[in-house]
N, C-alpha and C positions, 0 to 999 in steps of 0.2 A: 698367367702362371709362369712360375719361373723353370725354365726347362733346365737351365744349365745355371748353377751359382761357382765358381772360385773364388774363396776366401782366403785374404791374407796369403797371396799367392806368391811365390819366388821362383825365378829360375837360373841355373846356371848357365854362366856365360857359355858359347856356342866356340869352335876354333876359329870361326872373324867375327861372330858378334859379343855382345858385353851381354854381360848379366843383367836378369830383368828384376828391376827392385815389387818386395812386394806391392801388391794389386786386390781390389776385390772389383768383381765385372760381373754382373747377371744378364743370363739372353734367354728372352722369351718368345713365346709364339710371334710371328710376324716384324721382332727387331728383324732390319736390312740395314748393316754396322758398315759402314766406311773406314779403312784404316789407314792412316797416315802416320809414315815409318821415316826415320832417316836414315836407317841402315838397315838393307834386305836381309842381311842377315839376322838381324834383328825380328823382322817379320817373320821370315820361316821358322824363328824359335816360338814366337808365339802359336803363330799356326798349328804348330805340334804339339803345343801342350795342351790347346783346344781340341786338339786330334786324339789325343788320349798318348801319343806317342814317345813322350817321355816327362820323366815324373819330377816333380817341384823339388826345390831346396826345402820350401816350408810350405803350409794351408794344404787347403782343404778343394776337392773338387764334389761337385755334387750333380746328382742329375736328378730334376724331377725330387726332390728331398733325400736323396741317399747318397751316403758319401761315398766315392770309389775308393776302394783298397788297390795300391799299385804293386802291391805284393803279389795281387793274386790275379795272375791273367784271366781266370774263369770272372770274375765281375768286371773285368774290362771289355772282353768280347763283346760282349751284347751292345754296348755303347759303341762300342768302332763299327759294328755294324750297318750304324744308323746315322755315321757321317761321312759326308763328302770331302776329299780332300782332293783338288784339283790345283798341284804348284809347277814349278819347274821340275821339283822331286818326282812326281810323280809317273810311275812306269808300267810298262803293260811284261808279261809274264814271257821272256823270249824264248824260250820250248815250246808255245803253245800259239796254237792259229789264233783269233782275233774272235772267230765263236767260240773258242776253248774260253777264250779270257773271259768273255763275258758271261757264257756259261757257268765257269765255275765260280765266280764273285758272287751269281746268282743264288750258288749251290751252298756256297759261305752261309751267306746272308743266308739265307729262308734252311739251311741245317737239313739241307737234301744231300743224295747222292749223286741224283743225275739231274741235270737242268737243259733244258731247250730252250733257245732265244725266243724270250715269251714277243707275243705281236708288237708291244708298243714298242720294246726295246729295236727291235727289226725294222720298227716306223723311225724310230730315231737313226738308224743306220743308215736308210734309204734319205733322210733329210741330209743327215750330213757325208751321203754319196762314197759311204762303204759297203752297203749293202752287198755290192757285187764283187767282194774282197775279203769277206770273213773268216773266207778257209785257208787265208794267205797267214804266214807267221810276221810277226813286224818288224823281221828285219828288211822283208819284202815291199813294205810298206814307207812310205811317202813320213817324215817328219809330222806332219800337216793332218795325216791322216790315222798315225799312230792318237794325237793329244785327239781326235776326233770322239775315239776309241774311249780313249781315258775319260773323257767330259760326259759320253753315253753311261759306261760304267758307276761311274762315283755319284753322277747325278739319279742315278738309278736307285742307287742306296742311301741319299740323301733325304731321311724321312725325321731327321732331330734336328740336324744342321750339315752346311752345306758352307764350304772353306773354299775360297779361290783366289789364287794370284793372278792381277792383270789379267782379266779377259781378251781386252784389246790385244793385246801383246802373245798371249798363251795360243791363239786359233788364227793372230790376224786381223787384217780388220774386213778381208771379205768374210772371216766364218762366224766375225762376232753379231752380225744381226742373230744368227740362229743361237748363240749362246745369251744373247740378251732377250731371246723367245723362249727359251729354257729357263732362263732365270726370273723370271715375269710368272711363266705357271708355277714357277716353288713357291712365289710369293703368295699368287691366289690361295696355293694350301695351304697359307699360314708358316711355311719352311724358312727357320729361319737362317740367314745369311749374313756371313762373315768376311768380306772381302777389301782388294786394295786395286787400285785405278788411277793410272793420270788421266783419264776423261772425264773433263768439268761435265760437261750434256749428261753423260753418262750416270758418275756418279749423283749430282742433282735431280736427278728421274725418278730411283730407286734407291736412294739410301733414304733412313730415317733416322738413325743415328751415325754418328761420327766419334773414333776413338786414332790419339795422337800416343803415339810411342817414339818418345823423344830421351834420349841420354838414360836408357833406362828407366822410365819411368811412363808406365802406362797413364793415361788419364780420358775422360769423356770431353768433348770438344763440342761446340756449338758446329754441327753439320752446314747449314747455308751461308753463316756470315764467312768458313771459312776455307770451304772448298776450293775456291775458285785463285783468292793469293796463296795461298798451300801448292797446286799444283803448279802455277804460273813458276812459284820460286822454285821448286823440283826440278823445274828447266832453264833454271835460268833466267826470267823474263824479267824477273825484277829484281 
């Protein structure tokens, strides 16, 4: 089933990235998308329009068979609720302690007043060795341990789709075993995943499609034949 359709899709250039020429792209249960960008900026505008975050020059977004109106925040809600969005953009609430933050994304999402760091959220705390720092606000907090935060949070509400820049690069590469054990059970639930990586292991483990945004122009790529010289030239290597 198609969870997510954009039809005939356009976005306006970004202030360093270029305009994205139309596109049509479907994601469904259990796609895990590989994305290959030559310009990050380029990326983060895709990202965001997968995010619901800003709206097309032209087309259509649809979720599950219904089209979004970006006129009207109240049919966008529901959708943003139910993706993850984990980038370099991404920020945790600086007035509020680290239970606040997660507390109230909880209170967002599920359309409560009051929310308590439910047990698993708390098990994810204690994996990624916040647990004994939640009542701390994040300016108190460790770079390292702020995105810990953010990856608990967003993965939390990750129940449509689930958006991420560089994992390797985002936590690290000592905190990416535990985000590539996070992103291993979205898959088991069918959660589909939108992401970008220079790790060839990596990406080869877990993608199952591959999409190439090159000169503005989105397109579907053969994932295995081309992961591996894609990233190589990323660096350099060839």
């Amino acid at each position: 089933m198609k969870w997510i359709e954009l039809e005939n899709y356009s976005l306006p250039a970004s202030e360093e990235g270029r305009r994205i020429e139309a596109f049509s792209l479907s994601i469904s249960r259990g796609d895990i998308c590989w994305l290959d960008a030559d310009v990050t900026a380029d990326t983060l505008l895709f990202f965001k329009a997968l995010a619901t975050l800003v709206s097309p020059l032209a087309g259509t977004y649809s979720v599950e068979g219904k089209c979004l109106d970006f006129s009207r925040l109240d049919t966008l809600l529901p959708v943003k609720k139910t993706i993850g969005y984990i980038t370099t953009h991404s920020a945790l609430i600086s007035n509020r302690s680290l239970r606040e933050n997660l507390t109230l994304m909880r209170s967002y999402s599920n359309n409560t007043v009051f929310a308590r760091i439910d047990d698993d959220i708390f098990d994810l705390c204690r994996h990624f060795s916040i647990a004994e720092k939640v009542d701390l606000r994040p300016e108190k907090l460790e770079q390292s341990d702020q995105r810990a935060a953010i990856v608990i949070r967003e993965v939390a509400k990750a129940t449509r789709l689930l958006i991420l820049e560089k994992p390797e690069i985002y936590l690290g590469h000592a905190g990416f075993f535990l985000y590539d054990w996070l992103l291993r059970g979205l898959m088991d639930q069918g959660v589909p995943v939108v992401f970008t990586s220079d790790d060839k292991n990596f990406v080869d483990s877990v993608s199952n499609r591959a999409l190439g945004l090159h000169n503005g122009q989105l397109q579907e790529k053969d994932n295995k034949e081309h992961s591996a010289d894609t990233i190589a030239l990323n660096h350099g290597l060839i």
